[in-house]
C-alpha positions as CSV (number, residue, x, y, z in Angstrom):
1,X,13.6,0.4,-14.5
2,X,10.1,1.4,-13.5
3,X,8.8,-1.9,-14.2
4,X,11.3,-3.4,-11.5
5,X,10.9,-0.9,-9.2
6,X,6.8,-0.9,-9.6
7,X,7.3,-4.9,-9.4
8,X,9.7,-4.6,-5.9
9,X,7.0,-2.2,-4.2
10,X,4.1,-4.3,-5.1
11,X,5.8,-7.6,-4.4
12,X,5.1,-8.3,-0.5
13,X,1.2,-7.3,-0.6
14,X,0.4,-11.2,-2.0
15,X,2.3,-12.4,1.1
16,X,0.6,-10.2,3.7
17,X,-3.1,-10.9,2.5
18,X,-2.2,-14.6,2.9
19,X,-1.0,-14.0,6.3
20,X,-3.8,-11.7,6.9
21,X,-5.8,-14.9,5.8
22,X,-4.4,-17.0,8.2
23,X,-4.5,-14.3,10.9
24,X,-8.3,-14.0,10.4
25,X,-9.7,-17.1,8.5
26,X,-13.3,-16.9,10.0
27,X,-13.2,-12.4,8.9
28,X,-11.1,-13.2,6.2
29,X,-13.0,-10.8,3.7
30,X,-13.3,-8.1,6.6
31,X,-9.5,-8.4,7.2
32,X,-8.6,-8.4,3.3
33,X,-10.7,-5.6,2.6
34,X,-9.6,-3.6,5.5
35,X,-6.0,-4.1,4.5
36,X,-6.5,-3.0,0.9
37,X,-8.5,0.2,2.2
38,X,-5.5,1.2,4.5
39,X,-3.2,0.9,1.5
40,X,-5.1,2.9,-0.7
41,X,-5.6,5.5,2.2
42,X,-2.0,5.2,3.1
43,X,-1.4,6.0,-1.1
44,X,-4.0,9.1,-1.2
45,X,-3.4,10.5,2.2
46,X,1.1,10.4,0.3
47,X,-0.5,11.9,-3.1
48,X,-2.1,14.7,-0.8
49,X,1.4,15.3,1.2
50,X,3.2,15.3,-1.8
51,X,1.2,18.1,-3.8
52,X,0.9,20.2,-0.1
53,X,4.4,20.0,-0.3
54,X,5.0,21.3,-3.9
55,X,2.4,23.9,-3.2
56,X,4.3,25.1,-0.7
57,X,8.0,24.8,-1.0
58,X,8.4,23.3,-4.2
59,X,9.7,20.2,-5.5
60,X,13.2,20.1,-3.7
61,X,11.9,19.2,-0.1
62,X,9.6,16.3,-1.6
63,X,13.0,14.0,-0.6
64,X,13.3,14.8,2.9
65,X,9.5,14.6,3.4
66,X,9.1,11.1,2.1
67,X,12.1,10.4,4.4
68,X,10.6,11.7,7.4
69,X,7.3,9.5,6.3
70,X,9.3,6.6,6.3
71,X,11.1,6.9,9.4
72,X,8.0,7.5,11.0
73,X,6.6,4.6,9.6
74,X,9.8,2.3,11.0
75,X,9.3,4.0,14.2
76,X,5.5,3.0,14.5
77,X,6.5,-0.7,13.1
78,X,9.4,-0.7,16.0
79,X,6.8,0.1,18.6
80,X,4.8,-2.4,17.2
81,X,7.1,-5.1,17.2
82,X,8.0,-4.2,20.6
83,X,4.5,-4.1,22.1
84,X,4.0,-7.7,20.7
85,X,7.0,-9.1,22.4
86,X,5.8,-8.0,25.7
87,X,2.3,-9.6,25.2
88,X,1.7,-13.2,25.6
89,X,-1.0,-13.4,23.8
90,X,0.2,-11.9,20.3
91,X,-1.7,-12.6,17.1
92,X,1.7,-14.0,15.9
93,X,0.8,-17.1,14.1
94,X,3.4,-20.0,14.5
95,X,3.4,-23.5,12.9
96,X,3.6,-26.1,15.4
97,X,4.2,-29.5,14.3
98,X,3.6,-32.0,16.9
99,X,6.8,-34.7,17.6
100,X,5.7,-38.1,16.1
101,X,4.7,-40.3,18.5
102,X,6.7,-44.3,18.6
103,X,4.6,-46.8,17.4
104,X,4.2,-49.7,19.8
């Protein structure tokens, strides 16, 4: 069970570097390394929380805590998202494939 659950969490950061990649592909070190130093902030700054939270109430709030991190973090990635629709000019990256021209 671990293993599924360790494979689940880390299964999405291969797909975000690659579309950090594309995002950035002249800073593409800068933007990779960057990512992977907010993840293992965002992972130390959790392991802090988590033992201030045992320190001070126990283990039986550690639940709601992590649940109040996560909505949080769904609230900031719904502002997000809806800060990037109202800009035109949005990092989103789409493919456009040009309509073949007829051969004359």
């Amino acid at each position: 069970m671990l293993f599924v659950w360790s494979a689940a969490g880390w299964a999405g950061h291969p797909s975000q570097m690659s579309r950090l990649a594309a995002m950035a592909p002249d800073a593409t070190v800068v933007a990779l390394s960057l990512n992977a130093s907010a993840l293992y902030f965002g992972i130390a700054a959790g392991a802090a929380l988590g033992q201030q939270v045992m320190r001070h109430a126990g283990t039986w709030p550690l639940g709601f805590v992590g649940a109040a991190c996560e909505v949080a973090a769904l609230a900031v990635l719904f502002l997000a998202m809806r800060r990037k629709r109202r800009q035109p000019g949005s990092l989103e990256i789409d493919l456009i494939i040009p309509e073949p021209r007829p051969v004359r």
